[in-house]
Backbone as a printed PyTorch tensor [residue, N CA C, xyz], in Angstrom:
tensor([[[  2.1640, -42.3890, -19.7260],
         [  2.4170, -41.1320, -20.4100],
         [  1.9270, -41.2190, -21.8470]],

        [[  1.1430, -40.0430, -22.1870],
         [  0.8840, -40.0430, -23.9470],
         [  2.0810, -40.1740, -24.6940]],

        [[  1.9540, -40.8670, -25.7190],
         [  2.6600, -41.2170, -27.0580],
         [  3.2660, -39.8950, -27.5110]],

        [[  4.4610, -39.3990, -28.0350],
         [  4.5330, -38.0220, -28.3850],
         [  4.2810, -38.4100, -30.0050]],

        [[  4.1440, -37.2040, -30.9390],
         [  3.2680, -37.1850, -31.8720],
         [  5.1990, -37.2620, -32.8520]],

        [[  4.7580, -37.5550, -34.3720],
         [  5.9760, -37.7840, -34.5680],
         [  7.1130, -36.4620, -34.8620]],

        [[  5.7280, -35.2590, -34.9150],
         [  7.1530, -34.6780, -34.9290],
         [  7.5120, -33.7120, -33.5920]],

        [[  7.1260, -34.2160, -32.8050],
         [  7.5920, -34.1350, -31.0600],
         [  8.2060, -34.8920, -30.3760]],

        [[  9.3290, -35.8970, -31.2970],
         [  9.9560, -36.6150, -30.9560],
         [ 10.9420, -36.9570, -30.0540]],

        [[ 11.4910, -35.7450, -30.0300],
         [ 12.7080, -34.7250, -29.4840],
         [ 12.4690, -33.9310, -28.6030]],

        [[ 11.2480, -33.5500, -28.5110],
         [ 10.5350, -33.2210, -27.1230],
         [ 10.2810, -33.5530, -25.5270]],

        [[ 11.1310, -32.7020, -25.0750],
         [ 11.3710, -33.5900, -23.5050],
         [  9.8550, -33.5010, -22.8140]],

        [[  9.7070, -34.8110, -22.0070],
         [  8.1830, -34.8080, -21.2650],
         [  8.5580, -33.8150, -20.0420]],

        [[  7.7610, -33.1180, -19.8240],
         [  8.1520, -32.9390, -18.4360],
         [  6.7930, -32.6090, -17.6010]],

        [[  6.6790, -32.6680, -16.1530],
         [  5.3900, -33.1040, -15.1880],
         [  4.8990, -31.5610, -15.0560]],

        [[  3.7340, -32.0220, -14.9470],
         [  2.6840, -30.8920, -14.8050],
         [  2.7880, -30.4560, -13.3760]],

        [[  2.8480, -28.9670, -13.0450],
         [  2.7400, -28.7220, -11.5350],
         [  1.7060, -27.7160, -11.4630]],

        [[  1.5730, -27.4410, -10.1960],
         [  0.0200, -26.7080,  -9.7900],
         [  0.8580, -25.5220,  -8.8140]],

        [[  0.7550, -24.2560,  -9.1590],
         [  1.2460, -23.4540,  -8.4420],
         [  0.6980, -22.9100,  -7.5720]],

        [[  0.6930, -22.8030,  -6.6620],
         [ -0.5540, -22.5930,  -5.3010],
         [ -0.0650, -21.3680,  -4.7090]],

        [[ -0.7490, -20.3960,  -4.2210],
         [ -0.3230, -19.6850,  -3.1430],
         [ -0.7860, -19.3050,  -1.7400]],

        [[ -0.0330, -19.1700,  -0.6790],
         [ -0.6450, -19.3080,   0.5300],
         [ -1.7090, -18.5870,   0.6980]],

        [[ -2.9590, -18.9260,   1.7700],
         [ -4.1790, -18.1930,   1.8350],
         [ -3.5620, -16.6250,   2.6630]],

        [[ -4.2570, -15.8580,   2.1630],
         [ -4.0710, -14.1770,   3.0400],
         [ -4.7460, -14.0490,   3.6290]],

        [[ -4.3750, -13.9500,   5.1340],
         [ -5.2750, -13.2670,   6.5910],
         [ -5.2760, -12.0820,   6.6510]],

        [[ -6.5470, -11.5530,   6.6250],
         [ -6.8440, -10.1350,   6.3700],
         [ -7.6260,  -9.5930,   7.6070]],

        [[ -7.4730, -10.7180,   8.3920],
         [ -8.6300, -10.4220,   9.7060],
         [ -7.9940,  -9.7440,  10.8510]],

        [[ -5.8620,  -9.4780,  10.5860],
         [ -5.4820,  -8.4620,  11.4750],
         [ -5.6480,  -6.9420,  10.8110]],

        [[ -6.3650,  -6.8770,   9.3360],
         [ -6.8040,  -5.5150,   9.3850],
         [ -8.4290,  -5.2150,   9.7920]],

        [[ -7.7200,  -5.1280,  11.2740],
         [ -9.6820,  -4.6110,  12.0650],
         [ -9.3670,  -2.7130,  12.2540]],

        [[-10.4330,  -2.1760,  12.2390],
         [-10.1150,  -0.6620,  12.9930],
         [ -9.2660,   0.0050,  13.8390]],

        [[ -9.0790,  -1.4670,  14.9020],
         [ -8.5860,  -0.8480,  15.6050],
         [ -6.6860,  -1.2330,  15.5920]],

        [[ -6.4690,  -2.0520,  14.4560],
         [ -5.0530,  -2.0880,  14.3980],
         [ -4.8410,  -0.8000,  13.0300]],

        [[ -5.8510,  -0.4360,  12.5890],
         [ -5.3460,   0.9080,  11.3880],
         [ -5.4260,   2.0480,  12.4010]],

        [[ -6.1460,   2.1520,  13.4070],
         [ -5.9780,   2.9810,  13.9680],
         [ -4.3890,   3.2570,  14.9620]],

        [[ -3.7180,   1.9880,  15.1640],
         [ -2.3220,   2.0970,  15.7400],
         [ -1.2350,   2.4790,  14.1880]],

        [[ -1.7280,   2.6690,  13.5560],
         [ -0.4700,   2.5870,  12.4550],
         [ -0.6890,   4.2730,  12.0370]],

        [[  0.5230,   4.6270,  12.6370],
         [  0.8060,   5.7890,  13.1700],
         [  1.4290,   6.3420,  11.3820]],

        [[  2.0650,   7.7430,  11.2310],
         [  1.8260,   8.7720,   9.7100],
         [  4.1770,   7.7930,  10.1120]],

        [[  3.9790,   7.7620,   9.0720],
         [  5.9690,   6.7630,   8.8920],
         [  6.4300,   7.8220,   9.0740]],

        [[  6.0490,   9.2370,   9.0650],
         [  7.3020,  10.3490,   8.9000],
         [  7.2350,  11.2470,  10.0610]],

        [[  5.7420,  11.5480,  10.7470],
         [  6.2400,  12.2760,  12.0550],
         [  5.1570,  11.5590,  12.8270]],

        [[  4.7020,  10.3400,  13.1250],
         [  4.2230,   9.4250,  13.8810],
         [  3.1540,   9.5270,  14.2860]],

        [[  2.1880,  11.2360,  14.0850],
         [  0.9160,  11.0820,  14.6890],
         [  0.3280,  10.1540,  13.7400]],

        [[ -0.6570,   9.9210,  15.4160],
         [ -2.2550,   8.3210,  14.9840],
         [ -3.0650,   9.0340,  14.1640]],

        [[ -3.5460,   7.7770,  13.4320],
         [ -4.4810,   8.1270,  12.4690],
         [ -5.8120,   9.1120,  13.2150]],

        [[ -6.1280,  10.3290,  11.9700],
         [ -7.4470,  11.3700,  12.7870],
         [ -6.5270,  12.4420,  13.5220]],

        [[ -4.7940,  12.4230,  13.8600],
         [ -4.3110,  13.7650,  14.4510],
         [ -4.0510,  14.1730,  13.1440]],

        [[ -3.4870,  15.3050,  13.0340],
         [ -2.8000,  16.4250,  12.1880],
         [ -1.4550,  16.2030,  12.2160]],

        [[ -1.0760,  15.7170,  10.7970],
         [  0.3670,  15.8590,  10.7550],
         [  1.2220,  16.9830,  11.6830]],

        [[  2.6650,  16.9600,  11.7620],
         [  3.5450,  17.7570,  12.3610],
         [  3.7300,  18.6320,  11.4190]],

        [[  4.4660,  20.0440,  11.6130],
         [  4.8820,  20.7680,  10.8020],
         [  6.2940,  19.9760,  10.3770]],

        [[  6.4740,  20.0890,   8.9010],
         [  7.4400,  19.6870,   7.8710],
         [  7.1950,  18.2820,   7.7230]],

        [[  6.2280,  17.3300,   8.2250],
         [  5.7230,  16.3430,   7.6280],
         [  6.0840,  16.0070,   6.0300]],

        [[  6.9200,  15.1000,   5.6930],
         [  7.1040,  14.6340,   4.4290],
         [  5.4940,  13.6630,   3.6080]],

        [[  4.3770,  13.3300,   4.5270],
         [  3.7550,  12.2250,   4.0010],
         [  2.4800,  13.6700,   4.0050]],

        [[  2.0600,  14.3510,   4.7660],
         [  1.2000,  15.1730,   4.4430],
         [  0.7360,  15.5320,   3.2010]],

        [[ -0.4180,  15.9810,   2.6970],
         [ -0.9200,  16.2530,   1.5980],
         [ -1.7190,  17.8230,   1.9050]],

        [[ -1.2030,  18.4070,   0.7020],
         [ -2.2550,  19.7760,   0.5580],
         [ -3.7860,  19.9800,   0.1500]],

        [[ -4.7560,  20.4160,   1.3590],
         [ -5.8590,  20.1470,   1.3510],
         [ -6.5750,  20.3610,   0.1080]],

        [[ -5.7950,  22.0380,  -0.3080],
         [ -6.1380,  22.8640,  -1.9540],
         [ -5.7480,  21.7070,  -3.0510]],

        [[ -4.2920,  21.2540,  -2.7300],
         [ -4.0260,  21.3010,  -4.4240],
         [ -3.7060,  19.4570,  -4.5240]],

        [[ -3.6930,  18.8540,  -2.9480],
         [ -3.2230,  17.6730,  -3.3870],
         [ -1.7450,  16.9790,  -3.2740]],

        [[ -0.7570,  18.0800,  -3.5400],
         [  0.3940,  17.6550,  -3.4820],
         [  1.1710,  17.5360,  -2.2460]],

        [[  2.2390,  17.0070,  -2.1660],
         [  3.3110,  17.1220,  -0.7990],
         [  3.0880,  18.5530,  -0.2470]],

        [[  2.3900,  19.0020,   0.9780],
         [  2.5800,  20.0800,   1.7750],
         [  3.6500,  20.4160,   1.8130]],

        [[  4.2820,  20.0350,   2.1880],
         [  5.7060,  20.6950,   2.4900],
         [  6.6740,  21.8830,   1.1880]],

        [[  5.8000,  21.0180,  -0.0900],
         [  6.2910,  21.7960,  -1.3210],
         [  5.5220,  22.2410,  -1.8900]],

        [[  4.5510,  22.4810,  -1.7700],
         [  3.6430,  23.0830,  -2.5210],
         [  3.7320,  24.9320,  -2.0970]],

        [[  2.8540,  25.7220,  -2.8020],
         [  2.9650,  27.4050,  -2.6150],
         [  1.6590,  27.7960,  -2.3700]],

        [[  0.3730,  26.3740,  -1.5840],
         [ -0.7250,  27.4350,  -1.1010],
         [ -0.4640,  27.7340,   0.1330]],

        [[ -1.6330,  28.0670,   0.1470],
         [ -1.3640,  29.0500,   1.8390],
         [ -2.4900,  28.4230,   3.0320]],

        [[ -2.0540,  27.4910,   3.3020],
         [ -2.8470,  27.2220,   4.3220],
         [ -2.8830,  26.9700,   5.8090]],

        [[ -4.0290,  27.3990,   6.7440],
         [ -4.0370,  27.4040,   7.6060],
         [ -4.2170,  26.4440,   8.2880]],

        [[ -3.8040,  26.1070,   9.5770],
         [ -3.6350,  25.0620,  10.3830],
         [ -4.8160,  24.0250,  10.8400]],

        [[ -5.7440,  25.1990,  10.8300],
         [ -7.5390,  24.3130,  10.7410],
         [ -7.6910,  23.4820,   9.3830]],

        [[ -7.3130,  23.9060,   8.8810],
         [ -7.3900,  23.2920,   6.9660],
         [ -6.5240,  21.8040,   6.7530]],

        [[ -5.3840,  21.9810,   7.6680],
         [ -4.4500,  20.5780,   7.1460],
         [ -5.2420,  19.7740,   7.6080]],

        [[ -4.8570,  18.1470,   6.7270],
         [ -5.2730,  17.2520,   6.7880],
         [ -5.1470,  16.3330,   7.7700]],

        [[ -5.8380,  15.3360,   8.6020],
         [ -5.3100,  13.9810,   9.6370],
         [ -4.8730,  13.0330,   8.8140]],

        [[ -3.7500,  12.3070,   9.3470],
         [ -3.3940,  11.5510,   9.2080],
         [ -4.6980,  10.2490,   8.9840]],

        [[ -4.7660,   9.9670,   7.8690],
         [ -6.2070,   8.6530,   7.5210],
         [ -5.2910,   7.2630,   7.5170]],

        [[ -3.9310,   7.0740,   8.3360],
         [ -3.8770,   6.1670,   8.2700],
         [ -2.9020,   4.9630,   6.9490]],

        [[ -3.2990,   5.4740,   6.0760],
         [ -2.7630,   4.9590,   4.7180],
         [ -2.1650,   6.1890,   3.7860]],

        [[ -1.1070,   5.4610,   2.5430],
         [ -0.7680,   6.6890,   1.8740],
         [ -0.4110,   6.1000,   0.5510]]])
């Protein structure tokens, strides 16, 4: 161990550690497991159309929670479920 200097006298040694973290497998996100991970609030697969009163839906116009928003949109217009949110 190095000499401590004199006015580190009083200075406790203590051991050097190496903080590591485990490697991340990213190879169970393939297509076809995003494609099973269904909308958390009314379960259609990714590419259907949310349910009516869908909490995770988004408004095509403005962006916000469908469910609260005040445009007016039609059923061709809502968004699919892409899966992620």
């Amino acid at each position: 161990m190095p000499q401590k200097s004199p006015e580190n006298q009083n200075a406790k040694q203590v051991p050097d550690y190496k903080i590591t973290q485990p490697e991340m497998d990213f190879d169970d996100q393939t297509p076809e497991a995003e494609k099973e991970n269904p909308c958390p609030d009314c379960g259609v697969k990714k590419g259907e159309r949310h349910l009516n009163g869908c909490d995770i839906e988004r408004c095509p116009k403005c962006g916000h929670q469908l469910i609260t928003c005040d445009c007016e949109v039609q059923h061709s217009e809502r968004l699919p479920w892409s899966g992620a949110w």
